[in-house]
PDB file of N, CA, C and O in Angstrom:
ATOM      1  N   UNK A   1     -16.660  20.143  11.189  1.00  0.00           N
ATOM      2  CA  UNK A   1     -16.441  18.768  10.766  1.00  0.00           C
ATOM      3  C   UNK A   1     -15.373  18.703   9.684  1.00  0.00           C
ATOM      4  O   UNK A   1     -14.404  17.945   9.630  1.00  0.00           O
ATOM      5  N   UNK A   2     -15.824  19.844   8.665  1.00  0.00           N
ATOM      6  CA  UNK A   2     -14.436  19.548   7.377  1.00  0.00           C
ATOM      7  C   UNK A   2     -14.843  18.737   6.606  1.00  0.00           C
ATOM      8  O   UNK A   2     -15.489  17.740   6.929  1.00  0.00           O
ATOM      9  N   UNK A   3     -14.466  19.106   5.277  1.00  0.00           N
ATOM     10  CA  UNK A   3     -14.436  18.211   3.846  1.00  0.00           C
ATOM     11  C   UNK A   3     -13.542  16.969   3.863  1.00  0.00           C
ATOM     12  O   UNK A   3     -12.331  16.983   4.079  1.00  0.00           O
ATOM     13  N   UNK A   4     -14.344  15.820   3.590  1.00  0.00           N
ATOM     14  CA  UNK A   4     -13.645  14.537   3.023  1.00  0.00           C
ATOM     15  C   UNK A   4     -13.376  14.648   1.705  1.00  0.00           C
ATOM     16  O   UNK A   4     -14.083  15.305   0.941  1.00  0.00           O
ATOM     17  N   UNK A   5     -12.376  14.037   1.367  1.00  0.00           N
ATOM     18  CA  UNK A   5     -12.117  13.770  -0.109  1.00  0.00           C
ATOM     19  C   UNK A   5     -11.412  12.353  -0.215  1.00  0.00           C
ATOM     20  O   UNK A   5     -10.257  11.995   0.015  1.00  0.00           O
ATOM     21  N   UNK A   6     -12.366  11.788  -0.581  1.00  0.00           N
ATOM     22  CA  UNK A   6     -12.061   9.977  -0.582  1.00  0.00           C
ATOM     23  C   UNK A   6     -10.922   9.863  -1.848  1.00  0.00           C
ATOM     24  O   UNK A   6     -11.058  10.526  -2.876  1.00  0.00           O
ATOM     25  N   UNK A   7      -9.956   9.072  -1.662  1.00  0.00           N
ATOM     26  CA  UNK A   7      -8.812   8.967  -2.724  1.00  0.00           C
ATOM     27  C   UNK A   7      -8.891   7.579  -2.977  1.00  0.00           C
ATOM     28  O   UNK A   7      -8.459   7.313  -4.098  1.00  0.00           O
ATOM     29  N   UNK A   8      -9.421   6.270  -2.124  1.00  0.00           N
ATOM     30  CA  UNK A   8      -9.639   4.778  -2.459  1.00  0.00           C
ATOM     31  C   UNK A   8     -10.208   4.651  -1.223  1.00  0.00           C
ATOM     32  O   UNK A   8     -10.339   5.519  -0.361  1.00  0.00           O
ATOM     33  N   UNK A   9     -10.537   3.501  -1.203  1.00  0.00           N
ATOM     34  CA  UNK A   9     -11.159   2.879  -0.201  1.00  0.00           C
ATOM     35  C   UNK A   9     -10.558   2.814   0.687  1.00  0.00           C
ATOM     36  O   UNK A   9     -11.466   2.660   1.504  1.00  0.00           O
ATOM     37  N   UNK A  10      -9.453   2.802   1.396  1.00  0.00           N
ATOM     38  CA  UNK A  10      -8.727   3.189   2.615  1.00  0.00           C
ATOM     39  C   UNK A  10      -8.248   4.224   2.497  1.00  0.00           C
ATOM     40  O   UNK A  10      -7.612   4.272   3.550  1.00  0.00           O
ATOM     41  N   UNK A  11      -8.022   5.285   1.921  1.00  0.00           N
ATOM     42  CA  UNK A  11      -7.470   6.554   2.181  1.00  0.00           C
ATOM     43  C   UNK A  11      -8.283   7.853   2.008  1.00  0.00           C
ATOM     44  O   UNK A  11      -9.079   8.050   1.090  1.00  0.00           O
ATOM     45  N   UNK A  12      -8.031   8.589   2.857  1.00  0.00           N
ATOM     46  CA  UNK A  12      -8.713   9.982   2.142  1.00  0.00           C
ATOM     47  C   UNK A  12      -8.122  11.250   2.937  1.00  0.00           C
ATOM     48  O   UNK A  12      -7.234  11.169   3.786  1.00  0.00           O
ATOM     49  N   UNK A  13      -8.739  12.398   2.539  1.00  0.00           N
ATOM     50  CA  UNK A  13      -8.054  13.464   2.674  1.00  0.00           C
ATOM     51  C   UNK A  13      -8.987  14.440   3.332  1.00  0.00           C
ATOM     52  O   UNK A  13      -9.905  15.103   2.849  1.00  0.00           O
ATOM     53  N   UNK A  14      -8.541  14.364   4.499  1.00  0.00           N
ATOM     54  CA  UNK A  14      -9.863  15.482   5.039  1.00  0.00           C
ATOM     55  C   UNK A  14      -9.023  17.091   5.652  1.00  0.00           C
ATOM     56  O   UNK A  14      -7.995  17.251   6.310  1.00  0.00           O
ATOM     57  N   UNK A  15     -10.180  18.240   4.976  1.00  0.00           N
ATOM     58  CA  UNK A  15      -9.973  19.628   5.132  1.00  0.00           C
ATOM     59  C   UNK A  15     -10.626  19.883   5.963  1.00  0.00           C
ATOM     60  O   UNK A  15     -11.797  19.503   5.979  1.00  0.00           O
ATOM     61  N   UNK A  16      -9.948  20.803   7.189  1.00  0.00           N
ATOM     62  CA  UNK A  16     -10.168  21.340   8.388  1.00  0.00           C
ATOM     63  C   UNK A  16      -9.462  22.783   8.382  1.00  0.00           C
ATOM     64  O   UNK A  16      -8.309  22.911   8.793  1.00  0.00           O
ATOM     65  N   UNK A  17     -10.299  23.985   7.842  1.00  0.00           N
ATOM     66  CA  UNK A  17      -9.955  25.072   8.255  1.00  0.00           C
ATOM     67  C   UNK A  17      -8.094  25.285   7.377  1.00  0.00           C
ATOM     68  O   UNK A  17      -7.093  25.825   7.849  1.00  0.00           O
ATOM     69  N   UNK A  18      -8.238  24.782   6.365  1.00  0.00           N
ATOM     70  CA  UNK A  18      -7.192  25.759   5.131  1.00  0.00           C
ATOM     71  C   UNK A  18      -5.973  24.510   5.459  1.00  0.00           C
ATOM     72  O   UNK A  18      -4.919  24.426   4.827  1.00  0.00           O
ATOM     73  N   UNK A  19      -6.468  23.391   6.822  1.00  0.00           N
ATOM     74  CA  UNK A  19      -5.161  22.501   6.860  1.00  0.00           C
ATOM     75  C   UNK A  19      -5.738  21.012   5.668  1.00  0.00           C
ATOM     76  O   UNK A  19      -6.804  20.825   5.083  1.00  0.00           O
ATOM     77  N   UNK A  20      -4.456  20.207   5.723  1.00  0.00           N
ATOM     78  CA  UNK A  20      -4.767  19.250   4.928  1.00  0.00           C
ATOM     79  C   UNK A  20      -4.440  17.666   5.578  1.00  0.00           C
ATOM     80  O   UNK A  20      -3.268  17.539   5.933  1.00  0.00           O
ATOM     81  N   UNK A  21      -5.262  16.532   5.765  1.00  0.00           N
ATOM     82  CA  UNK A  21      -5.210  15.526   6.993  1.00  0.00           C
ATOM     83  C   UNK A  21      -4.963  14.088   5.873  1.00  0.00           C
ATOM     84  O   UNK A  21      -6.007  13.538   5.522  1.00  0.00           O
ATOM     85  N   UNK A  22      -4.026  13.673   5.489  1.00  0.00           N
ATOM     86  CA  UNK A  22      -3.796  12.189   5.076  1.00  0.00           C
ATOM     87  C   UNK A  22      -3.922  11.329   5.742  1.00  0.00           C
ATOM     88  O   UNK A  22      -3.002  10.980   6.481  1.00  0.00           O
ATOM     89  N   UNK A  23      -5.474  10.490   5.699  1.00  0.00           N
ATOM     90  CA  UNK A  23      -5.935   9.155   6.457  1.00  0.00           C
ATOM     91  C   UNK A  23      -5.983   8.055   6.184  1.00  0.00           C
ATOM     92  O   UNK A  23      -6.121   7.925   4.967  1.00  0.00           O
ATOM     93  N   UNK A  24      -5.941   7.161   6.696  1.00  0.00           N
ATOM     94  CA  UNK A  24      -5.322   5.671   5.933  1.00  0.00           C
ATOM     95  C   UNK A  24      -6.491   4.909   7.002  1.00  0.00           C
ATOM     96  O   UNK A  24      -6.550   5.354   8.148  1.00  0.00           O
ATOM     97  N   UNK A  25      -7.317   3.881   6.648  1.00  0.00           N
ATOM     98  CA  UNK A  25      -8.182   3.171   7.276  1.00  0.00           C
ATOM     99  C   UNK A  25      -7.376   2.848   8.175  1.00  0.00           C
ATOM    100  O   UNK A  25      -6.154   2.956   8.272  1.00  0.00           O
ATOM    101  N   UNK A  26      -8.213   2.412   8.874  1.00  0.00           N
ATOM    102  CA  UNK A  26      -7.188   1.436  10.471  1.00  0.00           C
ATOM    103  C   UNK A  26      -7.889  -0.268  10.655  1.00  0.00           C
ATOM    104  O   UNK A  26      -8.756  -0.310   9.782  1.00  0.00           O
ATOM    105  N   UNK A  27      -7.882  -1.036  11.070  1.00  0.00           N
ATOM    106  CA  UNK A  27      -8.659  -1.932  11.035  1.00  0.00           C
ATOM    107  C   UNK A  27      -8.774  -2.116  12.558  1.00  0.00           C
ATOM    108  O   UNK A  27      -7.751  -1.899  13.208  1.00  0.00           O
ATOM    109  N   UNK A  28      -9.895  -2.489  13.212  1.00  0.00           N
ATOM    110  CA  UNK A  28      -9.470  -2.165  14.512  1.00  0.00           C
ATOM    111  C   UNK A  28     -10.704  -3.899  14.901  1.00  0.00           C
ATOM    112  O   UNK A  28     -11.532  -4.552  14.267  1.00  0.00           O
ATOM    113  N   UNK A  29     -10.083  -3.931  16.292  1.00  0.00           N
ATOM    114  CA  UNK A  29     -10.698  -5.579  16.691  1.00  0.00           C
ATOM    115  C   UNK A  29     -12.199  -5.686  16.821  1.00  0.00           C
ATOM    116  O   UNK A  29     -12.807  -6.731  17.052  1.00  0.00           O
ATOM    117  N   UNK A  30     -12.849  -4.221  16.609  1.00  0.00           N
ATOM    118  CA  UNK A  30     -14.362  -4.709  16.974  1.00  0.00           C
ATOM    119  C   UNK A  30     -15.177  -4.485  15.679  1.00  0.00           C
ATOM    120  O   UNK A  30     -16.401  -4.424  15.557  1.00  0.00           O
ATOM    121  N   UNK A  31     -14.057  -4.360  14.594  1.00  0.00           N
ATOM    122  CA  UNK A  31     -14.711  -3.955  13.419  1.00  0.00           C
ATOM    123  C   UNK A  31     -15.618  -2.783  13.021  1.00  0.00           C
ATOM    124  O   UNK A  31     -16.712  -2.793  12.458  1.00  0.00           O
ATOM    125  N   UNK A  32     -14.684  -1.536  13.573  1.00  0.00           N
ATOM    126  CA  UNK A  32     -15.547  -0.382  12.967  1.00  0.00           C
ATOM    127  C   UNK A  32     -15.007   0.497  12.587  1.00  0.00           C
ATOM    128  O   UNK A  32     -14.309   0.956  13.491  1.00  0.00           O
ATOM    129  N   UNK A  33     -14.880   1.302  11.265  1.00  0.00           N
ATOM    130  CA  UNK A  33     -14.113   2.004  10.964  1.00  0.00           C
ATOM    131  C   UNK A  33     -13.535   2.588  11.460  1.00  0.00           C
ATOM    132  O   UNK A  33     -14.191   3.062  12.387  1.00  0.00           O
ATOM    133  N   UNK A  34     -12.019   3.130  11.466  1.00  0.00           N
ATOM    134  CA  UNK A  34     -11.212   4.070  12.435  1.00  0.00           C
ATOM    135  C   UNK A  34     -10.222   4.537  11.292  1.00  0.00           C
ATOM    136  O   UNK A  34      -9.819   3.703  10.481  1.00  0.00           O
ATOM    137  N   UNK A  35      -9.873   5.698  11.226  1.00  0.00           N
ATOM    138  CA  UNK A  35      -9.342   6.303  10.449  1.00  0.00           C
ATOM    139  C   UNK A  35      -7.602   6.865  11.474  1.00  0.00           C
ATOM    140  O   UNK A  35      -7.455   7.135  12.666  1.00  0.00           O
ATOM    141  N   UNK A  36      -7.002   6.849  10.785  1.00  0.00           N
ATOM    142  CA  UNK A  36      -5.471   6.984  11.333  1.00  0.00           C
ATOM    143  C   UNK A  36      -5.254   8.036  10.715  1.00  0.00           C
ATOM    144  O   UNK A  36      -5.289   8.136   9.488  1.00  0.00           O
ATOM    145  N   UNK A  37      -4.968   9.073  11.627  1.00  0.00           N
ATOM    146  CA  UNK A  37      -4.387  10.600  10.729  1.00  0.00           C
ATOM    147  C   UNK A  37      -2.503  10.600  10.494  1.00  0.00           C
ATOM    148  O   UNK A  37      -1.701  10.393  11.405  1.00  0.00           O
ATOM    149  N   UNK A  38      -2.175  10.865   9.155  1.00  0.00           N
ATOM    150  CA  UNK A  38      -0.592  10.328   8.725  1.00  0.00           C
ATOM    151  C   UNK A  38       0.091  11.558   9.045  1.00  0.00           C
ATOM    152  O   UNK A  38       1.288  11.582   9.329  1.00  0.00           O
ATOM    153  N   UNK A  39      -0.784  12.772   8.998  1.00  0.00           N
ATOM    154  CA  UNK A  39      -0.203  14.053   9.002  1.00  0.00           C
ATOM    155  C   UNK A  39      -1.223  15.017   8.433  1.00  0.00           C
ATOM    156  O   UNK A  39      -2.228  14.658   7.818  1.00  0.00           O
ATOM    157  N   UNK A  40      -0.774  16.674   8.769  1.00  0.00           N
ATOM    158  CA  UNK A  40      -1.454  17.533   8.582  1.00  0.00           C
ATOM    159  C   UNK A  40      -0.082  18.190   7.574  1.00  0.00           C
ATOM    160  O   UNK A  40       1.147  18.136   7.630  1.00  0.00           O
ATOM    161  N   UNK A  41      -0.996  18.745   6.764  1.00  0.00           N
ATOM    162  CA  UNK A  41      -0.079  19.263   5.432  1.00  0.00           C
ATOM    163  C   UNK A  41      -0.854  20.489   5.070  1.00  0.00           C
ATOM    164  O   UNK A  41      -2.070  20.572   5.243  1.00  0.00           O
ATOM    165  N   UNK A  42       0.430  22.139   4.188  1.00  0.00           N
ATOM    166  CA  UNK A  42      -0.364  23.149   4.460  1.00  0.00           C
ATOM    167  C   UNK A  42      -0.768  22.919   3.192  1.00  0.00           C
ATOM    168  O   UNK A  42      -1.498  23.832   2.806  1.00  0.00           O
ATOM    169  N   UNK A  43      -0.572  21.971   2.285  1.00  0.00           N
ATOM    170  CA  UNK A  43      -0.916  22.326   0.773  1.00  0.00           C
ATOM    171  C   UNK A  43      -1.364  20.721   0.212  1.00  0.00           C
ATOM    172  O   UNK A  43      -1.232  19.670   0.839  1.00  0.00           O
ATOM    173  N   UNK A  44      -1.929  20.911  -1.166  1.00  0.00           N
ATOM    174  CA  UNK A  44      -1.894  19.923  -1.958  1.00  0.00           C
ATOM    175  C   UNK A  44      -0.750  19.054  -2.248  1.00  0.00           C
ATOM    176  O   UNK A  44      -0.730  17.873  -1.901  1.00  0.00           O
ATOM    177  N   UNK A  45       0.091  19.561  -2.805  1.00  0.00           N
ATOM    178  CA  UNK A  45       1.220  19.236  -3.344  1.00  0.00           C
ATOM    179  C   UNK A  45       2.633  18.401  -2.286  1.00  0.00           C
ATOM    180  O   UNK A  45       3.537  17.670  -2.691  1.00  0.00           O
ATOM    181  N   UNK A  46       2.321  18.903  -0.779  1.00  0.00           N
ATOM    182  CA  UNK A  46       3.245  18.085   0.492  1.00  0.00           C
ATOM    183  C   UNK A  46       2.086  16.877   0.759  1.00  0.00           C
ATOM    184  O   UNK A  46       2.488  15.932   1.439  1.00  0.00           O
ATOM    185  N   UNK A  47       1.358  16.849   0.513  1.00  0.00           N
ATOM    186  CA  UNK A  47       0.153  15.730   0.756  1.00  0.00           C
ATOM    187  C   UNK A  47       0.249  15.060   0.064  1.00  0.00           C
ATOM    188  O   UNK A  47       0.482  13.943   0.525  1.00  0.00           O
ATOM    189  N   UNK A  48       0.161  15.141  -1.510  1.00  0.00           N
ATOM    190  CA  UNK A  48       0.392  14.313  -2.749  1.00  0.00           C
ATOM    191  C   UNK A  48       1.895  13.205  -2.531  1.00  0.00           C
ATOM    192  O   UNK A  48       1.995  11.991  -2.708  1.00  0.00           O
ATOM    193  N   UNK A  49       3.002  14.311  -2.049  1.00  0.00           N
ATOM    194  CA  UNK A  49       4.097  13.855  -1.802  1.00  0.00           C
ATOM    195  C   UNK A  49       4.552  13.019  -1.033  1.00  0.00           C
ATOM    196  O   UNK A  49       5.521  12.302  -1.283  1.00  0.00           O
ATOM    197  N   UNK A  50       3.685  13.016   0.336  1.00  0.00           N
ATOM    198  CA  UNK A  50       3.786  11.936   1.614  1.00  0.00           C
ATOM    199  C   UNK A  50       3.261  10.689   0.491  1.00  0.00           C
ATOM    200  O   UNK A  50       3.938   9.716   0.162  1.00  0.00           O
ATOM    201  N   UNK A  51       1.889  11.011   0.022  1.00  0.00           N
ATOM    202  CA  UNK A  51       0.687   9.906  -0.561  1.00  0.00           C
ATOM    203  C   UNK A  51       1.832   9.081  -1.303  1.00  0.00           C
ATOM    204  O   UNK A  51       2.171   7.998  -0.826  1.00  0.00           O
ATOM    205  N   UNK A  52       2.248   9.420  -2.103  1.00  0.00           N
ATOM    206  CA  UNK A  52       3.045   9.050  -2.991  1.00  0.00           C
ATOM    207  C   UNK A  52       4.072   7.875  -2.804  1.00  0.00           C
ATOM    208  O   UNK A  52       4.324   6.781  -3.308  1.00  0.00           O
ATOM    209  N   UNK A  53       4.522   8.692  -1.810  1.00  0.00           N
ATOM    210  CA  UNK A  53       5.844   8.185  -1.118  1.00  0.00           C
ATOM    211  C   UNK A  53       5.428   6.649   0.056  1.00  0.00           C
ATOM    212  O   UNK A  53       6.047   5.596   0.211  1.00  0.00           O
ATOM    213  N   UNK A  54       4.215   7.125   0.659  1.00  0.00           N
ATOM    214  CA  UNK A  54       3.731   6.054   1.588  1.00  0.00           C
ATOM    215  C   UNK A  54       2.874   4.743   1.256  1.00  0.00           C
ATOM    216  O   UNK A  54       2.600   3.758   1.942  1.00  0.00           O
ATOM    217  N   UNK A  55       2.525   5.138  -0.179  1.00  0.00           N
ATOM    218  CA  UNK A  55       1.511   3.940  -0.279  1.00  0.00           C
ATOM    219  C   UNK A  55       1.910   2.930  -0.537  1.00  0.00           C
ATOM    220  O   UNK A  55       1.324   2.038   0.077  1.00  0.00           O
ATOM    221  N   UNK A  56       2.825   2.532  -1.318  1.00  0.00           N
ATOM    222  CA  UNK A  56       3.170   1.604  -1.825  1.00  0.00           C
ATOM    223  C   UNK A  56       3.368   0.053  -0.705  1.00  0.00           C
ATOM    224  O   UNK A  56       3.327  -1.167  -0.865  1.00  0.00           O
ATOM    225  N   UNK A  57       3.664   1.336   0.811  1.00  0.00           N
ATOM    226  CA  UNK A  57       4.171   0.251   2.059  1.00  0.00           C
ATOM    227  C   UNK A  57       2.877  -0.063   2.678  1.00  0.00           C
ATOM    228  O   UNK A  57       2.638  -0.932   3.517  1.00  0.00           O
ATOM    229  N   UNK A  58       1.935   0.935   2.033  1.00  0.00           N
ATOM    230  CA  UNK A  58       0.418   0.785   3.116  1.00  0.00           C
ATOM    231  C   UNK A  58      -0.809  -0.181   2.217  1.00  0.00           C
ATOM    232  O   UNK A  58      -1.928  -0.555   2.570  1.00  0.00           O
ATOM    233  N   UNK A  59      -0.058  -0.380   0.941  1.00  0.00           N
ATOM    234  CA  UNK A  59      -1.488  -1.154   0.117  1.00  0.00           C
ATOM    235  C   UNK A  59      -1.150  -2.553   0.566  1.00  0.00           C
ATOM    236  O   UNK A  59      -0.090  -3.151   0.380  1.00  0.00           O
ATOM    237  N   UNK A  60      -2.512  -3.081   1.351  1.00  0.00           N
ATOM    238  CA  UNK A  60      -2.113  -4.526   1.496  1.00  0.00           C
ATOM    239  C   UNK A  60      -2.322  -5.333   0.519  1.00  0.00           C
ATOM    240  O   UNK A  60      -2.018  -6.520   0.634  1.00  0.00           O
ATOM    241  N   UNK A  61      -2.967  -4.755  -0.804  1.00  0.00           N
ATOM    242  CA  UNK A  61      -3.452  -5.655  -2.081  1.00  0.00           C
ATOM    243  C   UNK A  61      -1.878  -5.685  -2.715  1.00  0.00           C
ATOM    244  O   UNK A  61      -1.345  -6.635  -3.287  1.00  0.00           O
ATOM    245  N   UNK A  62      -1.456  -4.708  -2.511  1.00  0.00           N
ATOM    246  CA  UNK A  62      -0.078  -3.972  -3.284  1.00  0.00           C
ATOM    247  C   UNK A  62       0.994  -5.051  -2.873  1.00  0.00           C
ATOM    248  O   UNK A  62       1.809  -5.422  -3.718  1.00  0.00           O
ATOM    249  N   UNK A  63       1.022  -5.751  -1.130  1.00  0.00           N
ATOM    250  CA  UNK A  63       1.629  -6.660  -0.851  1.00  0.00           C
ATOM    251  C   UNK A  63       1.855  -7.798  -1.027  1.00  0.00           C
ATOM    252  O   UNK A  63       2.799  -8.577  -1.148  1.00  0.00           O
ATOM    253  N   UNK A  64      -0.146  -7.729  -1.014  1.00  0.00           N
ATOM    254  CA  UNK A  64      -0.203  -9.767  -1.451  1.00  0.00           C
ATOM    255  C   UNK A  64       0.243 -10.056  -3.090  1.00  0.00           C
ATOM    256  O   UNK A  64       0.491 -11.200  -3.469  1.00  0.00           O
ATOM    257  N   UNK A  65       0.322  -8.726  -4.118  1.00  0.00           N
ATOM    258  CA  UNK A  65       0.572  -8.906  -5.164  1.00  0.00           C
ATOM    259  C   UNK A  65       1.591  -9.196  -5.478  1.00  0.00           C
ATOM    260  O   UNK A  65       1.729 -10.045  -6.359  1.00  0.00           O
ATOM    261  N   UNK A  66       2.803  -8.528  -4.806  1.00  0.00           N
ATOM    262  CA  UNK A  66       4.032  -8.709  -4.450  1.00  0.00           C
ATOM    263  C   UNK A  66       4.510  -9.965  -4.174  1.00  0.00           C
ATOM    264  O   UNK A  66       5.205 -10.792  -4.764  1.00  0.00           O
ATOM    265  N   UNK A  67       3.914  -9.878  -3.051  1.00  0.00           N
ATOM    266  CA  UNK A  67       4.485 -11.342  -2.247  1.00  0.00           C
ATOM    267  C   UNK A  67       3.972 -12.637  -3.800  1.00  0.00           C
ATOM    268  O   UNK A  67       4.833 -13.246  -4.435  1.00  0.00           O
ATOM    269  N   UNK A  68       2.577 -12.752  -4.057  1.00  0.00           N
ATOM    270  CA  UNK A  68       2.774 -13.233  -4.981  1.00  0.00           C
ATOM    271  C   UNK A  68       3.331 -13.867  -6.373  1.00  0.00           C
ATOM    272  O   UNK A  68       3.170 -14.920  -6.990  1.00  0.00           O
ATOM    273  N   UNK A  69       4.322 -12.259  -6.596  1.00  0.00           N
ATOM    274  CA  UNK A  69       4.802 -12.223  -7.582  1.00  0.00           C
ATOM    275  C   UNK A  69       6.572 -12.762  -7.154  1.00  0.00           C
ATOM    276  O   UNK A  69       7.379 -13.117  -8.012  1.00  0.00           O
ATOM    277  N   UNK A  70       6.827 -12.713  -5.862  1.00  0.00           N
ATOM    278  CA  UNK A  70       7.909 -13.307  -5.234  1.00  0.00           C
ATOM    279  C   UNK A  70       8.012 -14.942  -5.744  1.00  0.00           C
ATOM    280  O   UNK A  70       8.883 -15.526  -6.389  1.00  0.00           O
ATOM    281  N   UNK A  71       6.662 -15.424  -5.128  1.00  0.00           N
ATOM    282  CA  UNK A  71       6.788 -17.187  -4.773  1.00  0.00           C
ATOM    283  C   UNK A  71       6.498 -17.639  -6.456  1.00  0.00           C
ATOM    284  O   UNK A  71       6.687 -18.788  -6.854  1.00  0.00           O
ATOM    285  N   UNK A  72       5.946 -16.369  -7.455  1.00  0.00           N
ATOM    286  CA  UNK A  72       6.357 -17.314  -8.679  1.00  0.00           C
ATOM    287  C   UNK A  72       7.877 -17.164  -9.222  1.00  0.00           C
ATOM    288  O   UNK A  72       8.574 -17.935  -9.882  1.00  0.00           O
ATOM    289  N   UNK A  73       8.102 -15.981  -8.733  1.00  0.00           N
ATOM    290  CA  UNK A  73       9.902 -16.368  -9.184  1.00  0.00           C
ATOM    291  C   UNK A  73      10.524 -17.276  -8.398  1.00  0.00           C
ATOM    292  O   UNK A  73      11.432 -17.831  -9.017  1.00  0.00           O
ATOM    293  N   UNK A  74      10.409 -17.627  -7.357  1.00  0.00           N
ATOM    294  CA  UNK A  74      11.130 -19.009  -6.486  1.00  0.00           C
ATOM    295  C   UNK A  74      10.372 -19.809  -7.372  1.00  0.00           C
ATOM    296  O   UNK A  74      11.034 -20.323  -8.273  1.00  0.00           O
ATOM    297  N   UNK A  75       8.994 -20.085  -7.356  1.00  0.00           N
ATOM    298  CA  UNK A  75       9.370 -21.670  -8.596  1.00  0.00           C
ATOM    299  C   UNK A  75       9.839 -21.622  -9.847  1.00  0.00           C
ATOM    300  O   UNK A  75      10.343 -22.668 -10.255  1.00  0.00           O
ATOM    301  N   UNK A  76       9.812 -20.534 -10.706  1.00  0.00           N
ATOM    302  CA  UNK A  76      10.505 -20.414 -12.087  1.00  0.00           C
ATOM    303  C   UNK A  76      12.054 -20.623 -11.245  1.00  0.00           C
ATOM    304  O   UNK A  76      12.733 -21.570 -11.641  1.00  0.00           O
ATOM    305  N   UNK A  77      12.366 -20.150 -10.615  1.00  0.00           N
ATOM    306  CA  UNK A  77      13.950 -20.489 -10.341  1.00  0.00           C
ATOM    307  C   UNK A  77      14.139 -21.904 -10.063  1.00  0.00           C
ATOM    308  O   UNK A  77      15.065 -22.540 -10.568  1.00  0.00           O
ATOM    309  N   UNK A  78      13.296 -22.403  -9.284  1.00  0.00           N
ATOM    310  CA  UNK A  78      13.388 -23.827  -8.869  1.00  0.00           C
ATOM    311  C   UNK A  78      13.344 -24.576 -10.291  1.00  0.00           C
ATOM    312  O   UNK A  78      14.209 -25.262 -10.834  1.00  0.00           O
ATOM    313  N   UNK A  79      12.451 -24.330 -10.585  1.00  0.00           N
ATOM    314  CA  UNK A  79      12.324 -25.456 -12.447  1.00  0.00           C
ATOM    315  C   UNK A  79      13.554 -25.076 -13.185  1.00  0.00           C
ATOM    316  O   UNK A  79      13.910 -26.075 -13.811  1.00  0.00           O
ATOM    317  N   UNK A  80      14.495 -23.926 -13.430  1.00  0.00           N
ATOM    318  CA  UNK A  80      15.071 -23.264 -14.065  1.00  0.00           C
ATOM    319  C   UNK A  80      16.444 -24.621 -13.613  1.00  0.00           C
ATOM    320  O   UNK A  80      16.861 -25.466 -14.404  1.00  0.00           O
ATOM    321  N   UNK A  81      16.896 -24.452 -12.142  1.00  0.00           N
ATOM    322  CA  UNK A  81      17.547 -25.010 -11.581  1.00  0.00           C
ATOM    323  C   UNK A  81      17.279 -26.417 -12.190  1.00  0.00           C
ATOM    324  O   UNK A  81      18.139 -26.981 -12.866  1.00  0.00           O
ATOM    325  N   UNK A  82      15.461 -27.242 -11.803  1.00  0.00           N
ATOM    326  CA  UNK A  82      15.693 -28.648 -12.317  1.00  0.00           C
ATOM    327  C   UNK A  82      16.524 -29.016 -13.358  1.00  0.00           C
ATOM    328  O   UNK A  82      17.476 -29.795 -13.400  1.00  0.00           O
ATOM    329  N   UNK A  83      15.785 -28.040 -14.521  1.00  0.00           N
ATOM    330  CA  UNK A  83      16.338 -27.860 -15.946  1.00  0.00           C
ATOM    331  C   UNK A  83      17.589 -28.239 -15.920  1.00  0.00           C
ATOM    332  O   UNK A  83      17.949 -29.295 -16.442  1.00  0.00           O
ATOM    333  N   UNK A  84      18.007 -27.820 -15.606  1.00  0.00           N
ATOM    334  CA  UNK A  84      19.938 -27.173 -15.614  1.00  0.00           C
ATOM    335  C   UNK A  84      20.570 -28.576 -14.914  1.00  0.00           C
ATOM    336  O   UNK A  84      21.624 -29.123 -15.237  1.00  0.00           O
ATOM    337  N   UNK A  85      19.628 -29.003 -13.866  1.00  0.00           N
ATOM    338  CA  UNK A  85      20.745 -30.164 -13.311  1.00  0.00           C
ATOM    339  C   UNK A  85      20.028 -31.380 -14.502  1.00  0.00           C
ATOM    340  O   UNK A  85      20.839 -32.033 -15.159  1.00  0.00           O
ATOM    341  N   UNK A  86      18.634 -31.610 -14.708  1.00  0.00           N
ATOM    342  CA  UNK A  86      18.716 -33.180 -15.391  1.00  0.00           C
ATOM    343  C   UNK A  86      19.176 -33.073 -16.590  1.00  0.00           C
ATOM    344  O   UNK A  86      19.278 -34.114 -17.240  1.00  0.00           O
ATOM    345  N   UNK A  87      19.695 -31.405 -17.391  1.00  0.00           N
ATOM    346  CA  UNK A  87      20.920 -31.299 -18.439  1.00  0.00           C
ATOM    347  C   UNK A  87      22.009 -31.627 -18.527  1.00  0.00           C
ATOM    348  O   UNK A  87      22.551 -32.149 -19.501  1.00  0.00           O
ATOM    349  N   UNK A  88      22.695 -31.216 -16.985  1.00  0.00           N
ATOM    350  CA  UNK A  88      23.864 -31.833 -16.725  1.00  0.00           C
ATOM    351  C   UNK A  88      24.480 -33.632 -16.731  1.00  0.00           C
ATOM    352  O   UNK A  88      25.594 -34.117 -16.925  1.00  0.00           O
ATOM    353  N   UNK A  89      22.769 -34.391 -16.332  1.00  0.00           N
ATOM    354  CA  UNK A  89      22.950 -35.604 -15.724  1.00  0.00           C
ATOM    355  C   UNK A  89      22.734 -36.282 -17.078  1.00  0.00           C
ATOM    356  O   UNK A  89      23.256 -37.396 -17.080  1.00  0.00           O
ATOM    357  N   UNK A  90      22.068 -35.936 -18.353  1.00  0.00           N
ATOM    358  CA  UNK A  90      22.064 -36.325 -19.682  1.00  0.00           C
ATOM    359  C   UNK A  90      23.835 -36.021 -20.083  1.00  0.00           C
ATOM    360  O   UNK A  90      24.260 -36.250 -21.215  1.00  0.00           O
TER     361      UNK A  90
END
């Protein structure tokens, strides 16, 4: 079966015989866990490195925070803009 090693709630790291397995939840249509294997790695340290490198595109909290942090700079720009034109029209 092999060692899990949970890293968050969608990811973890499972050991199979000296290899190393980076898993990322899956969400699947009937609602039951499914795990997506990203790769097999011979060490800690090429695993850390994928992790590293991949999450940022795989956190969907990481996105909506983002995206969030997008639509408040479009309205600070938008008010910024009002600003600037009913300055002009004074």
């Amino acid at each position: 079966m092999g060692k899990i090693i949970e890293i968050d709630e969608n990811t973890r790291i499972k050991i199979i015989k000296d290899n190393f397995m980076l898993q990322y939840k899956k969400k699947s249509r009937t609602k039951r866990i499914a795990w997506h294997t990203d790769g097999y790695f011979p060490d800690l340290i090429s695993l850390s490195n994928e992790y590293l490198t991949d999450t940022p595109y795989r956190t969907i909290e990481g996105t909506e925070q983002i995206m969030t942090l997008v639509e408040v700079i479009k309205q600070a720009e938008t008010r910024i803009c009002e600003l600037i034109n009913n300055k002009k029209q004074l």
